[in-house]
N, C-alpha and C positions, 0 to 999 in steps of 0.2 A: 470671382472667388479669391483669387491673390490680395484684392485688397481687403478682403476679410479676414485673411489668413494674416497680414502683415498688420494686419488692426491692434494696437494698444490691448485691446480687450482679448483676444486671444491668445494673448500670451501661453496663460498658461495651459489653454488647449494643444495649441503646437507642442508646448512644452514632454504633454503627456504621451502624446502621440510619439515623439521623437525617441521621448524613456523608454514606451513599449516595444519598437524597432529596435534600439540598442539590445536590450534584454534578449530579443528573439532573434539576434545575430550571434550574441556571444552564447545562445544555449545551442545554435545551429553548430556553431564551429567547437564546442566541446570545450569553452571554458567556464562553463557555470558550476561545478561540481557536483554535490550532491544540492545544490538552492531547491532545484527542479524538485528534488525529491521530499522537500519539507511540508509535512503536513503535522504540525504540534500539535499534541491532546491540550484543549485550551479546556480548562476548568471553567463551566458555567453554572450558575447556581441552581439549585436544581428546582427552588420553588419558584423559580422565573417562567412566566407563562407565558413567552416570546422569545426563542434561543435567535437574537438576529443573528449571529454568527454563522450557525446551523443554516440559515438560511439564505445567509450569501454565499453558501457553500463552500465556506472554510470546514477544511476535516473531510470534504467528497473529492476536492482534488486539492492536486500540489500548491502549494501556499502561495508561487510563485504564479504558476497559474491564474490564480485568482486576481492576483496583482495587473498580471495581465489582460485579461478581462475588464477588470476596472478599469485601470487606465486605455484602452481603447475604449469601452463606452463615453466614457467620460471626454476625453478629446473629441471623438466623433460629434455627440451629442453638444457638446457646446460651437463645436464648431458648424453644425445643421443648424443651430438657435441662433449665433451668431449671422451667417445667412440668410435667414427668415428677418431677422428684424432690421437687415441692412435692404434686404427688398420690400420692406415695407416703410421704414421710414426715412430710409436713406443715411442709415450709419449705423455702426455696430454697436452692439450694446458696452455698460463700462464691466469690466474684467469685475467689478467690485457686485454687479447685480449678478452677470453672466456665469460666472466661477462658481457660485455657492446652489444656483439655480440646477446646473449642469453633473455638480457633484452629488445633489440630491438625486435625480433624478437616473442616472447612472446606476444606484442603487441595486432597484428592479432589472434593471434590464445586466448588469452583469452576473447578480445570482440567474437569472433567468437563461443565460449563456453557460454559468457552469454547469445547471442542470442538461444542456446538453451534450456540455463538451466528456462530463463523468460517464456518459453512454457507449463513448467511444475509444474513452483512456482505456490500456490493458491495469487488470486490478489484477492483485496478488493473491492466489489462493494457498491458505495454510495449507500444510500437509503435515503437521505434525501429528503424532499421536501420543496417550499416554504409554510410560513402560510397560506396564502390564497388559497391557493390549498384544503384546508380542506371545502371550502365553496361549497354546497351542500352535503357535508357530513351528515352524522345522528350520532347523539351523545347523550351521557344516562349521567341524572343529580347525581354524586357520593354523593354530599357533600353541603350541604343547600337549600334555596329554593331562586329563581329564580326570582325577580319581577324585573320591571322595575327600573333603577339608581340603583340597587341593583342586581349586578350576583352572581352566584352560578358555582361550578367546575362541569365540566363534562367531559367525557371521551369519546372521539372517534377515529378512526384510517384510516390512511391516505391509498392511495389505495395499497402500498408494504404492508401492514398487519400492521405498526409499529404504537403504540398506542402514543395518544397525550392527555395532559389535559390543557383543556381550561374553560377560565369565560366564561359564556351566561347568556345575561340579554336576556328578552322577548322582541322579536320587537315593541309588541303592550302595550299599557299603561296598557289595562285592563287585561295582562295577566300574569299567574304566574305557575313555572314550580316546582312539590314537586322532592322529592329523589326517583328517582328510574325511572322516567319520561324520554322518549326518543323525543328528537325534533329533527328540522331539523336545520343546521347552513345555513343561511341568505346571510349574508353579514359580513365583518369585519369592524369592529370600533375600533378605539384607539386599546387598548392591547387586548380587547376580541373580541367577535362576537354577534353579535343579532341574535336570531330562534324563529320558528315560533315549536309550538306543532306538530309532525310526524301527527298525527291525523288530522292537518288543511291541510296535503299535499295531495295533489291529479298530482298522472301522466298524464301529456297530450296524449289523445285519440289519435292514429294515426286513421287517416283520411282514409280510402278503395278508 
């Protein structure tokens, strides 16, 4: 195996092999920054009836990722090709057949890898919502007081648990909300929301 490894023709097997080890030292010891984290919306055309990119699963994992993946098929694989044809004909192939045979072939087999490595990566779940999603909400007044054409900040949260601060002015003219005071959000208006005092809400009676 050494002297297929030191073979002319393997160059740039070792070569890849050796990249992908660097790579995966400096993301072990926490100098890669955000690389790991690069997955670019790559613009494909949309009447293309073959997304190869899509399918070397660029965009299902980190870009880096990918690169790693390739680059170990690809060393590996030339370097298994190169062995096989040193045990059969007694020398390794030239780096000029070997290279381009290897890189092909690499292809499949590292989308085929990312399909399983995306199984395992943790994935990001949104939790955003829209603002008005917040309406029926109940929210507590943090920071002034509340009258009408005059809101005050308050704090409530949206149904994933994730906290929001919003102005609430009083729906009603004559009314007015102190610090500490929990109401109910209304309806939205302009940037804020109008609410009625938690104490004016009453649940609708289901009916027997």
């Amino acid at each position: 195996m050494l002297e297929v490894i030191t073979a002319p023709g393997s160059v740039a097997f070792v070569t890849a092999i050796v990249l992908m080890l660097l790579i995966g030292i400096v993301q072990l010891l926490g100098l890669g920054g955000e690389w790991a984290e690069l997955s670019p919306e790559l613009d494909v055309d949309a009447d293309a009836s073959f997304d190869a990119l899509a399918w070397l699963g660029v965009g299902r994992v980190p870009l880096l990722v990918s690169l790693i993946l390739y680059l170990a098929s690809f060393g590996l694989l030339g370097l298994l090709g190169q062995q096989l044809a040193h045990d059969w004909s007694g020398a390794a192939l030239s780096g000029w057949i070997a290279a381009p045979a290897a890189a092909l072939a690499a292809l499949p087999l590292s989308a085929l890898a990312a399909r399983g490595v995306v199984r395992i990566l943790p994935r990001d779940h949104s939790t955003a919502v829209p603002i008005e999603s917040l309406v029926g909400a109940t929210a507590q007044i943090v920071i002034g007081r509340a009258v009408a054409g005059s809101p005050a900040r308050a704090r409530t949260q949206d149904a994933h648990g994730q906290v929001h601060y919003v102005m609430v002015e009083p729906d009603g003219s004559g009314q007015q909300f102190e610090e500490g005071e929990r109401v109910l959000l209304i309806r939205r208006e302009g940037d804020g929301f109008r609410a009625i005092s938690w104490g004016d809400h009453r649940l609708p009676r289901l009916e027997g």
